[in-house]
PyMOL Python script that loads the backbone (N, CA, C, O; Angstrom):
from pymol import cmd

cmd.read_pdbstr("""\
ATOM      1  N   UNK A   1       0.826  -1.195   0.000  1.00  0.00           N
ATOM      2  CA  UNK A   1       0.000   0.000   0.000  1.00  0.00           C
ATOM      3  C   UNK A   1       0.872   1.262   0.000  1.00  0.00           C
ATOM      4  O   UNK A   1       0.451   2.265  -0.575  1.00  0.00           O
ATOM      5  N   UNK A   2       2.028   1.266   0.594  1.00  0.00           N
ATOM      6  CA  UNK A   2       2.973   2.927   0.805  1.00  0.00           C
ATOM      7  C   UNK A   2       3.201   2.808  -0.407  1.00  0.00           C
ATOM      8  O   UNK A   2       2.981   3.752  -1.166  1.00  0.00           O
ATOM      9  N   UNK A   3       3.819   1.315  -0.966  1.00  0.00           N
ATOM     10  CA  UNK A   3       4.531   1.320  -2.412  1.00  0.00           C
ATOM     11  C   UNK A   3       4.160   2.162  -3.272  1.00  0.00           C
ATOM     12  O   UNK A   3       4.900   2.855  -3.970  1.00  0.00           O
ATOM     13  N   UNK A   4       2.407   2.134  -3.261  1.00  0.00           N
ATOM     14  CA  UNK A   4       1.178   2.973  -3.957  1.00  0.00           C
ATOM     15  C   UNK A   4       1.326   4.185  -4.001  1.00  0.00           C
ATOM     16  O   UNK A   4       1.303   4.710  -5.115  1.00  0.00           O
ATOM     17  N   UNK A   5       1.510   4.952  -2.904  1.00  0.00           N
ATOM     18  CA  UNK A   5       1.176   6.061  -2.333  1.00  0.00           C
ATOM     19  C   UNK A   5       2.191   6.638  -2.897  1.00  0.00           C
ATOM     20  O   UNK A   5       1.990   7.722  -3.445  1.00  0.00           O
ATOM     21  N   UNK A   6       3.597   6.027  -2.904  1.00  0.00           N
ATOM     22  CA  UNK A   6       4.977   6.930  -2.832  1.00  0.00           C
ATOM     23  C   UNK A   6       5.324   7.275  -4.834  1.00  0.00           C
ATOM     24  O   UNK A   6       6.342   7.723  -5.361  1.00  0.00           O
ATOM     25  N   UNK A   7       3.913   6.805  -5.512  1.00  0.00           N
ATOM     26  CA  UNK A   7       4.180   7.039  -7.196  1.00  0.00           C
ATOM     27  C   UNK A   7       3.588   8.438  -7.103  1.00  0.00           C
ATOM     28  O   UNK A   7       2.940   8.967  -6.200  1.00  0.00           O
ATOM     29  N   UNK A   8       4.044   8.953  -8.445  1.00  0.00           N
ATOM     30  CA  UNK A   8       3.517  10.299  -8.638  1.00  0.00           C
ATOM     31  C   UNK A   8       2.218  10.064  -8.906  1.00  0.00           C
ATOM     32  O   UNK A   8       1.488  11.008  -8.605  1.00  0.00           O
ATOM     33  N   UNK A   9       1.331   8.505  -9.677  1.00  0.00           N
ATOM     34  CA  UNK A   9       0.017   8.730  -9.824  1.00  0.00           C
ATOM     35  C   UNK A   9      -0.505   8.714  -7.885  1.00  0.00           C
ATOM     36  O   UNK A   9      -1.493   9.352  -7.524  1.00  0.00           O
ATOM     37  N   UNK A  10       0.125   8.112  -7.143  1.00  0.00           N
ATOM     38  CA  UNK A  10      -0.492   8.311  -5.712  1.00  0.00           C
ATOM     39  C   UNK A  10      -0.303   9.627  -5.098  1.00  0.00           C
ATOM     40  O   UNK A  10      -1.009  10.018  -4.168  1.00  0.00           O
ATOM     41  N   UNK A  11       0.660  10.322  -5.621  1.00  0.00           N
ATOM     42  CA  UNK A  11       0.336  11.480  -4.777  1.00  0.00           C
ATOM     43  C   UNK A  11      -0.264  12.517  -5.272  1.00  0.00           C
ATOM     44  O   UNK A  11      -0.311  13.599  -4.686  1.00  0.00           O
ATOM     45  N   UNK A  12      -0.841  12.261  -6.526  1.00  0.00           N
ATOM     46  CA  UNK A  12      -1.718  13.182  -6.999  1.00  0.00           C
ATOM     47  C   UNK A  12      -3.116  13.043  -7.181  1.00  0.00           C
ATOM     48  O   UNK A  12      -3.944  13.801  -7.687  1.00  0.00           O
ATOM     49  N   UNK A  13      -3.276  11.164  -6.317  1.00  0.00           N
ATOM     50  CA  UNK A  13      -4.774  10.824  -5.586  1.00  0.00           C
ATOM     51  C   UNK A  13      -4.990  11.525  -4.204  1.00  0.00           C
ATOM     52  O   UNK A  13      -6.068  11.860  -3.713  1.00  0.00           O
ATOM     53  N   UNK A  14      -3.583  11.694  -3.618  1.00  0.00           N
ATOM     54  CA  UNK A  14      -3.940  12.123  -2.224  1.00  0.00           C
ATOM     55  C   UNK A  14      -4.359  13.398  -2.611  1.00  0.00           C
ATOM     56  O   UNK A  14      -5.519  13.676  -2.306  1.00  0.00           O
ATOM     57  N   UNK A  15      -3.706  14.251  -3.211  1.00  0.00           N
ATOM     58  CA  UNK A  15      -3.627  15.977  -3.108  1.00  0.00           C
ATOM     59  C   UNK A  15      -5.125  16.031  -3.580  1.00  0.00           C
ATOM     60  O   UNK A  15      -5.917  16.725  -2.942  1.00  0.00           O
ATOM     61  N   UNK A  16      -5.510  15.363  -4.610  1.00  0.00           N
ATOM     62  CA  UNK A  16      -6.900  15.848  -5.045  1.00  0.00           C
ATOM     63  C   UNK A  16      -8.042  15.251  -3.889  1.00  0.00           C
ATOM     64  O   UNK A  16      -9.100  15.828  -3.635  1.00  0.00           O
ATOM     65  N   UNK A  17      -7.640  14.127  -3.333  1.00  0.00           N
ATOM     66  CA  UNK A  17      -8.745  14.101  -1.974  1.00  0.00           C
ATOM     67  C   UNK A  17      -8.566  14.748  -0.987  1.00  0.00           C
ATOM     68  O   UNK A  17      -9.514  14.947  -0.227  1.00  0.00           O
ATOM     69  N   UNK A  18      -7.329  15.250  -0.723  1.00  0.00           N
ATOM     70  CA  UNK A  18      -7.310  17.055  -0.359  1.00  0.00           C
ATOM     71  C   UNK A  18      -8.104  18.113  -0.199  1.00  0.00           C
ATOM     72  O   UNK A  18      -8.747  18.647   0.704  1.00  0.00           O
ATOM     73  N   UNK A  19      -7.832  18.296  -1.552  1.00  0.00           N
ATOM     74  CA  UNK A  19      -8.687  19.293  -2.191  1.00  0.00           C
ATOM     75  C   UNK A  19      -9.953  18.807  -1.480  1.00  0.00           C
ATOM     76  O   UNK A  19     -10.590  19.435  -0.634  1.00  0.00           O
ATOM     77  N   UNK A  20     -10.174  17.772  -1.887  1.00  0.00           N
ATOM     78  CA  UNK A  20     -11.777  17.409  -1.752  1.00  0.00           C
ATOM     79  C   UNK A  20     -12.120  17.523  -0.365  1.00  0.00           C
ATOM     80  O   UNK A  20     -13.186  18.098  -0.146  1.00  0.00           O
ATOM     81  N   UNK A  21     -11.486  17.121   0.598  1.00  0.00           N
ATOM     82  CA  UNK A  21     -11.663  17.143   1.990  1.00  0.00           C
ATOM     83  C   UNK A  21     -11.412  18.978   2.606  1.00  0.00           C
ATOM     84  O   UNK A  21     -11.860  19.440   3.656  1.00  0.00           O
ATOM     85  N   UNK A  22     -10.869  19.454   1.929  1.00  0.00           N
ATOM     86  CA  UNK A  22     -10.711  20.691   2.406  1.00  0.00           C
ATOM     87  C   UNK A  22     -12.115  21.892   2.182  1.00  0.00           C
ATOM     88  O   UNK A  22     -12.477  22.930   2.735  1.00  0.00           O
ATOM     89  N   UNK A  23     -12.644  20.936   0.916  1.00  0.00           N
ATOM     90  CA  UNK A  23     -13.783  21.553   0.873  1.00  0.00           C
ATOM     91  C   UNK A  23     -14.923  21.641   1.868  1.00  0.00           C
ATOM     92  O   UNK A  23     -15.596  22.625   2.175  1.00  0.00           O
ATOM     93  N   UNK A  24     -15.005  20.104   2.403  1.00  0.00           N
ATOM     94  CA  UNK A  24     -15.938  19.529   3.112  1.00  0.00           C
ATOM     95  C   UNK A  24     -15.013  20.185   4.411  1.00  0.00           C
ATOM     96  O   UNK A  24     -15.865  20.497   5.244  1.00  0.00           O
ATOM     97  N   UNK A  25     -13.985  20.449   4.827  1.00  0.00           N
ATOM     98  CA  UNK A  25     -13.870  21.073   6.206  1.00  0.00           C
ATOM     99  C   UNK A  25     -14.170  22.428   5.610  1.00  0.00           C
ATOM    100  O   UNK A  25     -14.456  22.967   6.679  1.00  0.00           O
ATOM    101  N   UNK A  26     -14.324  23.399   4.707  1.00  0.00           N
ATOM    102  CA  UNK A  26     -14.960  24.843   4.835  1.00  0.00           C
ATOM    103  C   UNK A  26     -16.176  24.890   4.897  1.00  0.00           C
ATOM    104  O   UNK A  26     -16.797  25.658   5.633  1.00  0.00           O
ATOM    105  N   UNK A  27     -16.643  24.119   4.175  1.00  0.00           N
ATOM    106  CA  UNK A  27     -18.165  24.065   4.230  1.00  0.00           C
ATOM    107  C   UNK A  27     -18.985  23.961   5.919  1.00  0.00           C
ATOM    108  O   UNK A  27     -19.992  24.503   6.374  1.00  0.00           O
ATOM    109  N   UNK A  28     -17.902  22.919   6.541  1.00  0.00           N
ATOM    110  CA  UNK A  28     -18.062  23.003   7.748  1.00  0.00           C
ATOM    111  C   UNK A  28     -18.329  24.082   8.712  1.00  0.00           C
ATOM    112  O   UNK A  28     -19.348  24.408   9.322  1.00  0.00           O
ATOM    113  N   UNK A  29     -16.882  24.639   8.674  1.00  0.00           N
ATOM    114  CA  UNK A  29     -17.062  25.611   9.060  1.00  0.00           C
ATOM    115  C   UNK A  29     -17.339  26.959   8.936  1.00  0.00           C
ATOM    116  O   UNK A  29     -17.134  27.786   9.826  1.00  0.00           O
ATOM    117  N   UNK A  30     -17.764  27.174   7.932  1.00  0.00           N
ATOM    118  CA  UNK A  30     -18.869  27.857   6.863  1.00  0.00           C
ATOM    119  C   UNK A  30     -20.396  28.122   7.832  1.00  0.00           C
ATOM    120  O   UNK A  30     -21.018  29.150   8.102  1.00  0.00           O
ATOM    121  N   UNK A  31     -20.679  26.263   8.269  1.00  0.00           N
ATOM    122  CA  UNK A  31     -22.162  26.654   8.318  1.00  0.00           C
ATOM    123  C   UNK A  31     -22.074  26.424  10.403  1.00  0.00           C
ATOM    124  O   UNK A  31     -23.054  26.121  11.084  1.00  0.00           O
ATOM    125  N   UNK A  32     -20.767  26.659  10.913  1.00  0.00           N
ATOM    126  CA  UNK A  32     -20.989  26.722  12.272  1.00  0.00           C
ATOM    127  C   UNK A  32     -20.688  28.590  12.341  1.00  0.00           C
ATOM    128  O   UNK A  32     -21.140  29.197  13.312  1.00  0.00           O
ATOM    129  N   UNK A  33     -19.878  29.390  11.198  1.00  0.00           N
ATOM    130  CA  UNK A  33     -20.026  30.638  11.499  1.00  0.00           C
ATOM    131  C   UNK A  33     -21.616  31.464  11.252  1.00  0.00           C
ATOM    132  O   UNK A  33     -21.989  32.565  11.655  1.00  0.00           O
ATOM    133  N   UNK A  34     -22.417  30.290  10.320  1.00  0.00           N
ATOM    134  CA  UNK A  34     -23.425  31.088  10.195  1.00  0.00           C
ATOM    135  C   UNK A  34     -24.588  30.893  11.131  1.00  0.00           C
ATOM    136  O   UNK A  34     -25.603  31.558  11.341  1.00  0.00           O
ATOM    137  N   UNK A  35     -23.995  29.477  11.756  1.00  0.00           N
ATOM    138  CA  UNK A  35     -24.857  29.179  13.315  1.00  0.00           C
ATOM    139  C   UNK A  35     -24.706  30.330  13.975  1.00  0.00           C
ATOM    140  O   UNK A  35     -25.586  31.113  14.335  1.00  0.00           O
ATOM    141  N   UNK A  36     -23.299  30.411  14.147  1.00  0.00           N
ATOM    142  CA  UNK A  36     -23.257  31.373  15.501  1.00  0.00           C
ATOM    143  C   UNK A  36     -23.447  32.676  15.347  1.00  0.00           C
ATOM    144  O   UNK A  36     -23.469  33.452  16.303  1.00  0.00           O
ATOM    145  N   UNK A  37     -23.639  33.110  13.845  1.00  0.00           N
ATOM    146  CA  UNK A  37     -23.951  34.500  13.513  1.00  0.00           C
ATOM    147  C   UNK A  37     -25.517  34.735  14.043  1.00  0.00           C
ATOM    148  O   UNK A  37     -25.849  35.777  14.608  1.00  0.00           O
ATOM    149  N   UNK A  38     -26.425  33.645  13.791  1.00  0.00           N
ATOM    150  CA  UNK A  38     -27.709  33.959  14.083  1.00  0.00           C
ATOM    151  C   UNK A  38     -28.052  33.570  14.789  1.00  0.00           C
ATOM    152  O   UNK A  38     -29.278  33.678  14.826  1.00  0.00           O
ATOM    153  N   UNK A  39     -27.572  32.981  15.685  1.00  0.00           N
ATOM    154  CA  UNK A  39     -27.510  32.493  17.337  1.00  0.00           C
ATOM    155  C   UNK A  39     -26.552  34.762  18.061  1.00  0.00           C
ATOM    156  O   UNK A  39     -26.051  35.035  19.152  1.00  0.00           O
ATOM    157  N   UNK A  40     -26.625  35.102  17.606  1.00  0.00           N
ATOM    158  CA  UNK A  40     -26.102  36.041  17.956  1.00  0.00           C
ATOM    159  C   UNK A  40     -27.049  37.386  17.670  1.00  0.00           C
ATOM    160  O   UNK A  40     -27.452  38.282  18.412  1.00  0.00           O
ATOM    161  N   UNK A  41     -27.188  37.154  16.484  1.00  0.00           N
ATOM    162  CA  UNK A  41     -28.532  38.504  16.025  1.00  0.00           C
ATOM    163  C   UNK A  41     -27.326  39.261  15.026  1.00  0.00           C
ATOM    164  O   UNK A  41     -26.976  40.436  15.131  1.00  0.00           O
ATOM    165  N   UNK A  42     -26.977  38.596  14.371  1.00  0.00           N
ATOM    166  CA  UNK A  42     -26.142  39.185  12.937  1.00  0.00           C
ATOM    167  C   UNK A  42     -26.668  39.392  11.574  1.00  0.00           C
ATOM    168  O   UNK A  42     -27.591  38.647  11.241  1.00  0.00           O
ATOM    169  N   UNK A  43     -26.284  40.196  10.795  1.00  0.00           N
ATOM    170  CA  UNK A  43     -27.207  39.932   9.668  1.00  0.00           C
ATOM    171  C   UNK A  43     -26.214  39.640   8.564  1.00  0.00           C
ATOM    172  O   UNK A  43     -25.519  40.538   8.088  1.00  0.00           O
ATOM    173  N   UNK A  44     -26.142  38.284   8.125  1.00  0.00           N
ATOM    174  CA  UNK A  44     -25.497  37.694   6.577  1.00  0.00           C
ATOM    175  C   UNK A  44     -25.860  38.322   5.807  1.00  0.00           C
ATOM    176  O   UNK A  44     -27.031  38.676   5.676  1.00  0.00           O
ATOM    177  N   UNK A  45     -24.879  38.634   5.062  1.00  0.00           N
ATOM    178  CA  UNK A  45     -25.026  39.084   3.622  1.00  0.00           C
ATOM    179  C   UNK A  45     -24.867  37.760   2.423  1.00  0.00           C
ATOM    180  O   UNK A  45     -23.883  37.040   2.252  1.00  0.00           O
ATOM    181  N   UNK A  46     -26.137  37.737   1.719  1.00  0.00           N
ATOM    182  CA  UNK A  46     -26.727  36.581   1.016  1.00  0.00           C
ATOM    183  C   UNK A  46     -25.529  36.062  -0.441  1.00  0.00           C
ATOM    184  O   UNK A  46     -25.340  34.936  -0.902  1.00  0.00           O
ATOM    185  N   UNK A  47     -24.913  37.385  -0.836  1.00  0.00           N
ATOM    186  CA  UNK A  47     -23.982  37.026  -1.801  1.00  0.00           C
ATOM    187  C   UNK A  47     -22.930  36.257  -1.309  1.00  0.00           C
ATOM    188  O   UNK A  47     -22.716  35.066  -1.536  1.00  0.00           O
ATOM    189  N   UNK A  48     -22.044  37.324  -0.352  1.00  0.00           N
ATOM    190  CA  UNK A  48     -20.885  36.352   0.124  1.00  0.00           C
ATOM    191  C   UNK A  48     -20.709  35.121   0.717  1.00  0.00           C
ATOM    192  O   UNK A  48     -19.701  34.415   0.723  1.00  0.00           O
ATOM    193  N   UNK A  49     -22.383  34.830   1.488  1.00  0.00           N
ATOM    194  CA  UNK A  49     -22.748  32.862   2.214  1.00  0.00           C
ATOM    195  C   UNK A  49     -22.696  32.520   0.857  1.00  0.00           C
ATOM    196  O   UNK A  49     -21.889  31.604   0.705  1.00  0.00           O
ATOM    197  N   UNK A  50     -23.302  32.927  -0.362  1.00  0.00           N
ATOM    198  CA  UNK A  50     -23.542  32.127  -1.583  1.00  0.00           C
ATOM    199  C   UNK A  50     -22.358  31.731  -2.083  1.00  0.00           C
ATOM    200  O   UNK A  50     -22.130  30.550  -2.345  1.00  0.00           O
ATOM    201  N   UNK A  51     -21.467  32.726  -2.264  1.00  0.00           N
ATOM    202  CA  UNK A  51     -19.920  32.616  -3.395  1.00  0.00           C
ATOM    203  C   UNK A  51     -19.215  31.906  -2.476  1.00  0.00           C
ATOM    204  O   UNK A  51     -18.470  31.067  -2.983  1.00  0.00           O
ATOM    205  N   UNK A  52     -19.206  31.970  -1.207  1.00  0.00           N
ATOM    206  CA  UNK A  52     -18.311  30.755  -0.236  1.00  0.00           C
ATOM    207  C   UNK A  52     -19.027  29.686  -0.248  1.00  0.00           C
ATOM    208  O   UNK A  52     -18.142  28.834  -0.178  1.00  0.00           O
ATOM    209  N   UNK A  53     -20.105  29.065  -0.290  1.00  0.00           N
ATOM    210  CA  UNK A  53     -20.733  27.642  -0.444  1.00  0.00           C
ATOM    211  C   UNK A  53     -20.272  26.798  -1.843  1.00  0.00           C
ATOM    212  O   UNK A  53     -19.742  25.712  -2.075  1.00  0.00           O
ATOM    213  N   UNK A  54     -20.963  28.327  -2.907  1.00  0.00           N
ATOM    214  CA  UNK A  54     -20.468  27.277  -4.170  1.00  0.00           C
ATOM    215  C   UNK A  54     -19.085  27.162  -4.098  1.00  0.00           C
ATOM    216  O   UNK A  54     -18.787  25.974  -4.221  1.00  0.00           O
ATOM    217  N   UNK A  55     -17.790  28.099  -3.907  1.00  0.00           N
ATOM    218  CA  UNK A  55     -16.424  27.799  -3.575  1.00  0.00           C
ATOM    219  C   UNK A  55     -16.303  26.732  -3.410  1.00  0.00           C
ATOM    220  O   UNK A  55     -15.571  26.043  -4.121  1.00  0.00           O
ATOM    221  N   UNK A  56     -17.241  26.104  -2.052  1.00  0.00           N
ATOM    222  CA  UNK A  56     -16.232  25.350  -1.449  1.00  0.00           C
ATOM    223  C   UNK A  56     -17.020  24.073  -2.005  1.00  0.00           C
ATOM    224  O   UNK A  56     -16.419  23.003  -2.098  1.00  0.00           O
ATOM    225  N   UNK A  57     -18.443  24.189  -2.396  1.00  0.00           N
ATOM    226  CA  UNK A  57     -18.750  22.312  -3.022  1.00  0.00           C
ATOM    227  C   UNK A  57     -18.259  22.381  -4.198  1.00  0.00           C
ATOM    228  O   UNK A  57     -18.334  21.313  -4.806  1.00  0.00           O
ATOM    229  N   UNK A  58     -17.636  23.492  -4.928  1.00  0.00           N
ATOM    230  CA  UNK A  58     -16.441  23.872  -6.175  1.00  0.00           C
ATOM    231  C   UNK A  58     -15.663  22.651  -5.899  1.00  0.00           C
ATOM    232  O   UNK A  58     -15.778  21.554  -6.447  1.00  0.00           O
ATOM    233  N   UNK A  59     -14.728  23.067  -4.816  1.00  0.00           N
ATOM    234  CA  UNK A  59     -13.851  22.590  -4.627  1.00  0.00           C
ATOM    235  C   UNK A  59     -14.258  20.705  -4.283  1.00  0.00           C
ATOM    236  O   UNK A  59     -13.602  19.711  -4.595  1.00  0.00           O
ATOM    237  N   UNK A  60     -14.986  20.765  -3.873  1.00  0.00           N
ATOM    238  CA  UNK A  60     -15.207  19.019  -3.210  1.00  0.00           C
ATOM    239  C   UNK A  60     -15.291  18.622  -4.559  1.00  0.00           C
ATOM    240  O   UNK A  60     -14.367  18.104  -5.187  1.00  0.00           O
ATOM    241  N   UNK A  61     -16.942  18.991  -5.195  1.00  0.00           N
ATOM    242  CA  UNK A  61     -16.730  18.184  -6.934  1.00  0.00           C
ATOM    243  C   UNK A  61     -15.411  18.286  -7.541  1.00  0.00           C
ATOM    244  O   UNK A  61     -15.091  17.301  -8.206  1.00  0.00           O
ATOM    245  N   UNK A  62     -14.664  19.126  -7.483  1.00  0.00           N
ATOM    246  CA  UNK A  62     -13.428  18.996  -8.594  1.00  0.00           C
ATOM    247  C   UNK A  62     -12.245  18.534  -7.827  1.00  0.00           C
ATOM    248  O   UNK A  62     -11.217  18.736  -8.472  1.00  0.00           O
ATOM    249  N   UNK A  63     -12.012  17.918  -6.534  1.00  0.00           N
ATOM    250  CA  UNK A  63     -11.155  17.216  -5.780  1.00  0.00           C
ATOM    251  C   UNK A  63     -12.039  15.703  -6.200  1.00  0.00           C
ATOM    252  O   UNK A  63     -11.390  14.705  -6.513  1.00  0.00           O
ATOM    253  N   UNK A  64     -13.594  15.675  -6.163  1.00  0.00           N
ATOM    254  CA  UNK A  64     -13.955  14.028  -5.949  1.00  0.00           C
ATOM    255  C   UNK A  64     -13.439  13.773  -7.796  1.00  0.00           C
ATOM    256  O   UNK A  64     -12.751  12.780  -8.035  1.00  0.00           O
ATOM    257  N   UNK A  65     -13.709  14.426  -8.605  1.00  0.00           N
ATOM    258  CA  UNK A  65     -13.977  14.187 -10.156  1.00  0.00           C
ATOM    259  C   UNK A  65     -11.952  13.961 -10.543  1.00  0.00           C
ATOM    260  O   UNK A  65     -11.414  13.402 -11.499  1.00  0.00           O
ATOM    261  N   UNK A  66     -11.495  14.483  -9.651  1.00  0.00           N
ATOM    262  CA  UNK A  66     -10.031  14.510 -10.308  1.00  0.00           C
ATOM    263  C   UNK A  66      -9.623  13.030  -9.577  1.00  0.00           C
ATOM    264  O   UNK A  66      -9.222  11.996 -10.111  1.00  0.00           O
ATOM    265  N   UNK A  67      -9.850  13.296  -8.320  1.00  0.00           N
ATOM    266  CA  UNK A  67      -9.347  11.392  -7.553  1.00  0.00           C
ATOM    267  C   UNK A  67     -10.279  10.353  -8.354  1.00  0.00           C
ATOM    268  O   UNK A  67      -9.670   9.338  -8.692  1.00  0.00           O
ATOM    269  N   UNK A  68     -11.496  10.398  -8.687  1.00  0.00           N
ATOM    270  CA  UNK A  68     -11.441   9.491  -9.387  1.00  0.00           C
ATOM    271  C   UNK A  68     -10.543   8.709 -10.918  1.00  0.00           C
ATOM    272  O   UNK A  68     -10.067   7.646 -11.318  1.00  0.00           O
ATOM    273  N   UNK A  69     -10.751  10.006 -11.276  1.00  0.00           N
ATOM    274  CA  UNK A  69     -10.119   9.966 -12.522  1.00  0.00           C
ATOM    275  C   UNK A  69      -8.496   9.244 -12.853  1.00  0.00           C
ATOM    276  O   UNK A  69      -7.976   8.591 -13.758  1.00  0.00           O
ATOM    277  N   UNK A  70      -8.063   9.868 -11.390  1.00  0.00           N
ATOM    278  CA  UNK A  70      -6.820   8.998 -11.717  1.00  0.00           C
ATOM    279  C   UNK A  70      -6.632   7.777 -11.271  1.00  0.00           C
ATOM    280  O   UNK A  70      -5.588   7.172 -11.518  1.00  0.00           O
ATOM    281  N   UNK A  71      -7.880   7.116 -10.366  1.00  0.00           N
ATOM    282  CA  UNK A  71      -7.908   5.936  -9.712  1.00  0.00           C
ATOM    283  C   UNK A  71      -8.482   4.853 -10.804  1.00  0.00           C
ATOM    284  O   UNK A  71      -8.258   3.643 -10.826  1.00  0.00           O
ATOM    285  N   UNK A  72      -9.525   5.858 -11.968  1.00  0.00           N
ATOM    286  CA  UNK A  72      -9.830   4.797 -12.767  1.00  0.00           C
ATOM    287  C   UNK A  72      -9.068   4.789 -14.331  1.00  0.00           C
ATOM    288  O   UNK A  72      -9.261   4.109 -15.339  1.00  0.00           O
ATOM    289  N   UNK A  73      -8.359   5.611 -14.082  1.00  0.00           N
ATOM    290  CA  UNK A  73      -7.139   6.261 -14.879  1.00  0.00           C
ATOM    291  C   UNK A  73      -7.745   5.912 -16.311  1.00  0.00           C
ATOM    292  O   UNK A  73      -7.437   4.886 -16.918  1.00  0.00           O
ATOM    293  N   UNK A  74      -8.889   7.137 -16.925  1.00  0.00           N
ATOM    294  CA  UNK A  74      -9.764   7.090 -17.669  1.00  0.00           C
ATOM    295  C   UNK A  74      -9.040   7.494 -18.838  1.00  0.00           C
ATOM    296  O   UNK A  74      -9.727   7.442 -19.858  1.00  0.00           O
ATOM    297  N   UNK A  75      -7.392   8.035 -19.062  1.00  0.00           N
ATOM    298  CA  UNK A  75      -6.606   9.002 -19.641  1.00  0.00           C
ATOM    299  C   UNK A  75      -6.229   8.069 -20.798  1.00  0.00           C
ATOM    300  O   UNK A  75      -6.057   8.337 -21.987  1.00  0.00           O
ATOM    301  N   UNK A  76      -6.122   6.580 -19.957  1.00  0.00           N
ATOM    302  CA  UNK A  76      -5.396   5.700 -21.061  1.00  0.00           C
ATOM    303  C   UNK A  76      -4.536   5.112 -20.628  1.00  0.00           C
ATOM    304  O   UNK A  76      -3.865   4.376 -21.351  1.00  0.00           O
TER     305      UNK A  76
END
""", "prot")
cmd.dss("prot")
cmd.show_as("cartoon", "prot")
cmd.util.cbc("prot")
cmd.orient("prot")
């Protein structure tokens, strides 16, 4: 399994489930700042929650679509 990991096609499965996981931790914490904003009496502004959500499931689809790709190594 390291054998795997230590090729350039493995470390460019990890980086893109990276990506992908980094999305899913903003998103996270994305939606505990907007807990605590309205647990507070704040008022969101609807563009910038919007352009940081799609950002970040941006980022998850194009971290999940790239790890697959090289896992099913569709290239050839």
């Amino acid at each position: 399994m390291l054998n795997k990991l230590l090729t350039r096609k493995g470390w460019r499965v990890v980086a893109h489930s990276m990506l992908a996981a980094s999305g899913v931790a903003f998103l996270y914490l994305l939606s505990r700042m907007v807990i605590e904003s309205i647990h507070h009496g704040y008022q969101l502004n609807p563009w910038i929650l919007g352009i940081a959500i799609v950002l970040s499931l941006w980022s998850v689809a194009l971290g999940g679509m790239l790890a697959r790709s090289e896992l099913t190594d569709w290239r050839g």
